[in-house]
C-alpha positions as CSV (number, residue, x, y, z in Angstrom):
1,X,-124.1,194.2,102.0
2,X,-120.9,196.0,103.1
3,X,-118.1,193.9,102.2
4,X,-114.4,194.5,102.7
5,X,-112.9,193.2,99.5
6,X,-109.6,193.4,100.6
7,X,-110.5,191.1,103.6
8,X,-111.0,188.3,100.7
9,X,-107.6,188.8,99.6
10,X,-106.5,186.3,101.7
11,X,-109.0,183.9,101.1
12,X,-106.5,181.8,98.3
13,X,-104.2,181.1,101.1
14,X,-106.9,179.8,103.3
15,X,-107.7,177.6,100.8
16,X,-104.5,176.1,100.4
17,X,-104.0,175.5,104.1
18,X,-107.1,173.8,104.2
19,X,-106.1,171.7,101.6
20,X,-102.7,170.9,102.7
21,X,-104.8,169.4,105.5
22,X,-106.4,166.7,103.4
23,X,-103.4,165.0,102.9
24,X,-101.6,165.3,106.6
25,X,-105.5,163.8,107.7
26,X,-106.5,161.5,105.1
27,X,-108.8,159.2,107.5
28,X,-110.9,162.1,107.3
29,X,-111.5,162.5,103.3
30,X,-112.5,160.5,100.6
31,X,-110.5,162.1,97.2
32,X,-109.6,159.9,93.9
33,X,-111.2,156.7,95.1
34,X,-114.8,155.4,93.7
35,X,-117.9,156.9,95.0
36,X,-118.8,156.6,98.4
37,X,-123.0,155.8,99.2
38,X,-125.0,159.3,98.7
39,X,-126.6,160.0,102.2
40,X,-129.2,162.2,100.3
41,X,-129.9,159.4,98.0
42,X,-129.5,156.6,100.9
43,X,-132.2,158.9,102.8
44,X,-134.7,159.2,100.0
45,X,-135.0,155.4,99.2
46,X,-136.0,154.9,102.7
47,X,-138.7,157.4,102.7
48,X,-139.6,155.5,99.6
49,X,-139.9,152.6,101.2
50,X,-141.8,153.6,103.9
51,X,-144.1,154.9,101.4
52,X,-144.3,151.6,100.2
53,X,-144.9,149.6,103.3
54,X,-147.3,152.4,104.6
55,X,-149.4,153.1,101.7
56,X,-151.8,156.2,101.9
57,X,-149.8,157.4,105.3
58,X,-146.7,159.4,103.7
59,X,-146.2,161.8,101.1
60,X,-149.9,160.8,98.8
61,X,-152.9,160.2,100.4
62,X,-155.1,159.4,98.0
63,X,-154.2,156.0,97.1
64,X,-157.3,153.4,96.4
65,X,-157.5,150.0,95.0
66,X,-157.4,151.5,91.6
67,X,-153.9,153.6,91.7
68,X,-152.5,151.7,93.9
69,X,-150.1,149.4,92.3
70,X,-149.1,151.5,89.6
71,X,-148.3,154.2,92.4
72,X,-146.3,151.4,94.3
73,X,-144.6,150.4,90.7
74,X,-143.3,153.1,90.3
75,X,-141.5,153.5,93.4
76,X,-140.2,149.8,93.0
77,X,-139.1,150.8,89.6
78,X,-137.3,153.9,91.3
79,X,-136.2,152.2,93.8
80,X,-134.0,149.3,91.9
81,X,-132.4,152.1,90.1
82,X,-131.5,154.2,93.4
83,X,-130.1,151.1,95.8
84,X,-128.2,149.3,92.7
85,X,-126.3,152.2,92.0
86,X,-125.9,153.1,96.4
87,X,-125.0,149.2,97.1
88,X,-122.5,149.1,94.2
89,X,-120.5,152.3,95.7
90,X,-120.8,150.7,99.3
91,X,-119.6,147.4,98.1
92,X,-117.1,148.9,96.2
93,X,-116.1,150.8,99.1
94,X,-116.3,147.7,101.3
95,X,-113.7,145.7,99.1
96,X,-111.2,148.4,100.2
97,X,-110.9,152.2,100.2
98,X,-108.1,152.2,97.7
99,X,-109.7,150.3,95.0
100,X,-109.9,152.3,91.7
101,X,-113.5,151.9,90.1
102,X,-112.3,151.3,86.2
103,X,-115.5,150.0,83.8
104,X,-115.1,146.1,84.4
105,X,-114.7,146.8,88.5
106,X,-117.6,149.0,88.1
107,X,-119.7,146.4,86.3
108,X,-119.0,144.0,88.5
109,X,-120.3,145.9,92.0
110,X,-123.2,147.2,89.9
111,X,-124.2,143.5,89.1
112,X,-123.5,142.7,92.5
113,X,-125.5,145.5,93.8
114,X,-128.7,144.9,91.3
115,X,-128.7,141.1,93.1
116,X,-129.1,142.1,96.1
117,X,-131.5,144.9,96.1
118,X,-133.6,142.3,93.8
119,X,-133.1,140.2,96.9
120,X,-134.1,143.3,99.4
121,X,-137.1,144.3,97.4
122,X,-138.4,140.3,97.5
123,X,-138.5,140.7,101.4
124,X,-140.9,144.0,101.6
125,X,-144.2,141.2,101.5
126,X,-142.5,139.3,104.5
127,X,-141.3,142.8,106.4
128,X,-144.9,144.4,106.2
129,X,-146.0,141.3,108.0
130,X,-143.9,141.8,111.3
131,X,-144.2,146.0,110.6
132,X,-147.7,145.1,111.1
133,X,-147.4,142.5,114.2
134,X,-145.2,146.1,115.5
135,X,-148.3,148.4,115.3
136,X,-150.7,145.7,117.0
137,X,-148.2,145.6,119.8
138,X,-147.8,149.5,120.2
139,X,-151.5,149.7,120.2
140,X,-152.0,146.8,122.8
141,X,-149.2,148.1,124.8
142,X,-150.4,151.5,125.3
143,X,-153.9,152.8,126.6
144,X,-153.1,156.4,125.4
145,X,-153.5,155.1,122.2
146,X,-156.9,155.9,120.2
147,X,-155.9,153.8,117.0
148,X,-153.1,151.7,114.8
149,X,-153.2,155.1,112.7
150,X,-152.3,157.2,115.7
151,X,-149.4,154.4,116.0
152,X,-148.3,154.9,112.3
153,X,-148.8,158.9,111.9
154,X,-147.4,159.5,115.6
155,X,-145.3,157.0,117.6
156,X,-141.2,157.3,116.7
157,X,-140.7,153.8,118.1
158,X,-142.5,152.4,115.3
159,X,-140.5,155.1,112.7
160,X,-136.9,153.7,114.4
161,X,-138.1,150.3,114.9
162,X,-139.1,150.2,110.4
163,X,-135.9,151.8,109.8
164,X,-133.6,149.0,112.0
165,X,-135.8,146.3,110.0
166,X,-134.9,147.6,106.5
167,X,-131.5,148.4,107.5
168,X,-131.7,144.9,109.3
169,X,-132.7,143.1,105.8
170,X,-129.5,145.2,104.0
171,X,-127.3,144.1,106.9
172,X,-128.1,140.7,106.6
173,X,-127.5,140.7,102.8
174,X,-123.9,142.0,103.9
175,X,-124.4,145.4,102.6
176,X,-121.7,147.6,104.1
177,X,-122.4,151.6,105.2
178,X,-125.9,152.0,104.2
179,X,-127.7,150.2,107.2
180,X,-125.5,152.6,109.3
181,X,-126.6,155.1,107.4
182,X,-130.0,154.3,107.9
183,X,-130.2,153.5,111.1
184,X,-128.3,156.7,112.8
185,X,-130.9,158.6,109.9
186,X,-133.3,157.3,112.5
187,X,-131.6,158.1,115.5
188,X,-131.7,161.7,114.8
189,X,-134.9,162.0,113.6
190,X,-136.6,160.1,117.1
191,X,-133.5,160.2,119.8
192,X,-133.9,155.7,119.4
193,X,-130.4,154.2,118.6
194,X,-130.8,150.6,117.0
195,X,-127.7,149.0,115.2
196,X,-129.0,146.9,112.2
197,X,-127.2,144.3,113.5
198,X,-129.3,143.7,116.5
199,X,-131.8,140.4,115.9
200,X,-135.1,141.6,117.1
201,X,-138.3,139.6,117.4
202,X,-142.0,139.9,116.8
203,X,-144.3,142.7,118.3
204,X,-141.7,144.9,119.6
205,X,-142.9,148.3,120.9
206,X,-141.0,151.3,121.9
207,X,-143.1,153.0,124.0
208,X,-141.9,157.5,123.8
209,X,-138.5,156.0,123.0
210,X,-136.2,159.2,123.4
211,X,-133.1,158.1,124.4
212,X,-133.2,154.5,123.7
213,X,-129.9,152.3,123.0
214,X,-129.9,148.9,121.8
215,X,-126.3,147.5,121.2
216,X,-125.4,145.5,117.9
217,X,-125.2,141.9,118.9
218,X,-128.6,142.4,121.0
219,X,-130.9,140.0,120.9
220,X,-134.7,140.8,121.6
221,X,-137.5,138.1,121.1
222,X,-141.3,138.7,120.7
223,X,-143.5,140.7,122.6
224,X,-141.0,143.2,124.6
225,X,-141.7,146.5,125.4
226,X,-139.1,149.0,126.4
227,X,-139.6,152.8,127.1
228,X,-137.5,155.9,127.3
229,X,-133.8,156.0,128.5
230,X,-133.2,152.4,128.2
231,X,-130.0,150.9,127.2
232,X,-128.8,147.8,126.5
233,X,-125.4,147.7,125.4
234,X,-121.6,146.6,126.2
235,X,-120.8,145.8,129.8
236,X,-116.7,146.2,128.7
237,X,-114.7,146.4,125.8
238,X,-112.0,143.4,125.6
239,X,-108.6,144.0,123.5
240,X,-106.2,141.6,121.6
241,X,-102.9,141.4,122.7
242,X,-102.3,144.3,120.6
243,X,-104.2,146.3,121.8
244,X,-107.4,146.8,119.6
245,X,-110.6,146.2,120.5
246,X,-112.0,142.9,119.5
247,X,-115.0,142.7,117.4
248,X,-117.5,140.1,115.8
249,X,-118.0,138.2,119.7
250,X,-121.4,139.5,121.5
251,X,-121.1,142.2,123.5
252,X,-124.6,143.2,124.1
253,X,-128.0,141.5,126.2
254,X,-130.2,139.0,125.3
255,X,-133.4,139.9,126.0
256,X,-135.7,136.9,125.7
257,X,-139.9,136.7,124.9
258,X,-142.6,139.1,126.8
259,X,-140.2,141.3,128.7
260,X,-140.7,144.5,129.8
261,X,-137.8,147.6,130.7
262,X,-139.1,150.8,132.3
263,X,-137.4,153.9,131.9
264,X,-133.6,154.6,132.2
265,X,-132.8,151.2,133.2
266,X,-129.6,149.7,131.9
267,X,-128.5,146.0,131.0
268,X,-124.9,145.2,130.0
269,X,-123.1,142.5,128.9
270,X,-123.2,139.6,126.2
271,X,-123.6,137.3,128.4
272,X,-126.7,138.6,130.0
273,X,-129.5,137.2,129.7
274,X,-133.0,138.9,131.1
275,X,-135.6,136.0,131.2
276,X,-138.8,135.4,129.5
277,X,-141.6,137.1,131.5
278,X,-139.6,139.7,133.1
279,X,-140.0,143.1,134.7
280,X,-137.1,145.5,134.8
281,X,-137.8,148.6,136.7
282,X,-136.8,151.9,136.1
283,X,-133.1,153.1,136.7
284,X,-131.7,149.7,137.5
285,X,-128.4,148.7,136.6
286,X,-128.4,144.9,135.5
287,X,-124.7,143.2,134.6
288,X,-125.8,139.4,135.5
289,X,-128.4,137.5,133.6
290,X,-132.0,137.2,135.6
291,X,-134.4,134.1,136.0
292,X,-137.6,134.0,133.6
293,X,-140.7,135.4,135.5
294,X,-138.7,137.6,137.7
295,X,-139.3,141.6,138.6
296,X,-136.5,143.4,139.2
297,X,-136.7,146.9,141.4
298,X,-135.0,149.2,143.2
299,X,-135.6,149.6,147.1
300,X,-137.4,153.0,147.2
301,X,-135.2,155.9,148.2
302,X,-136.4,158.2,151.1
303,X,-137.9,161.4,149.8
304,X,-137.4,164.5,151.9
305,X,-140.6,166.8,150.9
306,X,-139.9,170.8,151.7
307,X,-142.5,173.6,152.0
308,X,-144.1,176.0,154.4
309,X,-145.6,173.6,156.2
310,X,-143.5,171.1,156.6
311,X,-141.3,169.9,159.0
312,X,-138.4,168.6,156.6
């Protein structure tokens, strides 16, 4: 490698303007606080748990009735050890950036943080049950589909849709950073965007998903299916009299039982709802609620076809 040393001579004063920079932007750095959550570690316990509700899918395939629960004990056992010690730093974090982690602060987060993963790992039984209510619906819901193991090996709507409802179950717990974490994980592994705070029903299906949006304060019953491009999110943002946006009202669509949005539509607003039985076409723009049982289209544009033969 040819290398100008002398070109490195000035690397020391780089370093020190870069530096300098951490403390004239501090909303940009974490230094001499407690640990924030590891996204590496955050990351690996969720492909550990989908190892655990997909057995024999993931990383070892051959699990039988004989290996099986020492295989799935072992990741449990893992698994308390990894999320007590990730909750406790986002908790920590949570009580406020400047707190200073001394051994009785850091007890206390880390017993916080074993309770509620003990909690989390109690719901895994209960979350494989809807998980697997999500593969019968992606399977019903699309004819391309050959099996439920296409669904699990292939379909990212059902790899977004199992990250939201573990990040769901930590969000509900109160569990700050992580579901984030989790979810956005997710997002740039399939292109589907779900906040863990959306309240999503039964037998929800994704169908290519690329593109997808679904707000935080959504809320989806059972049996809808949306496909690429949709969105459902904020139709504005209101401000206090300061100034600053205000949170914690909803923001984002109700979308109630057996509803299904085509492609690139798009419905805002928290106080729209999209009745049960509904049909929302593709590319339509929806701000107002709409009746159960209704379709909703656009009027088909005019096409102008050009070629050799044609008189356009």
């Amino acid at each position: 490698m040819a290398t100008d040393f002398r070109l490195k001579e000035n690397l020391p004063d780089l370093t020190t303007r870069i530096v300098e920079t951490y403390f004239q932007h501090a909303t940009i750095n974490h230094l001499g606080h407690c640990p924030l959550p590891s996204y590496d570690v955050v990351t690996a316990a969720t492909e550990d748990l989908k190892e655990i509700l997909y057995p024999g899918y993931r990383r070892r395939s051959s699990l039988h009735s004989g290996n099986v629960a020492y295989h799935v004990g072992n990741l449990i056992d893992r698994l308390h050890d990894k999320l007590t010690l990730q909750i406790a730093r986002s908790l920590c974090h949570g009580a406020g950036k400047d707190t200073q982690c001394n051994p009785e602060q850091r007890g206390h987060f880390e017993s916080l943080g074993q309770k509620i993963t003990i909690e989390f790992l109690e719901k895994l039984p209960t979350l494989r049950e809807m998980l697997a209510k999500d593969v019968e619906a992606a399977y019903a819901g699309d004819p391309a589909c050959k099996s439920t193991d296409e669904v699990i090996f292939c379909y990212p709507g059902l790899e977004a849709v199992t990250v939201y409802r573990l990040a769901h179950l930590l969000h509900e717990l109160k569990v700050p950073l992580i579901p984030r974490m989790m979810t956005e994980w997710a997002h740039s592994r399939t292109g589907i965007d779900i906040h863990p705070g959306a309240k999503i029903g039964d037998h929800f299906f994704i169908d290519h998903g690329t593109g997808v949006v679904i707000g935080e304060t959504t809320i989806i019953g059972s049996w809808v299916k949306l496909y690429q491009g949709v969105t459902l999110g904020a139709l504005s943002f209101p401000t206090n009299e300061k100034g600053e946006l205000v949170r914690d009202i909803k923001r984002h669509p109700t979308i109630e039982d057996r509803v299904v949005i085509y492609a690139n539509a798009t419905v805002l607003g928290g106080d729209t709802v999209v009745g049960h039985d509904s049909v929302i076409g593709s590319s339509v723009w929806v701000t107002h609620s709409i009746d159960p049982e209704t379709t909703v289209t656009l009027k088909n544009p005019e096409l102008r076809i050009r070629g050799a033969n044609s008189d356009g």
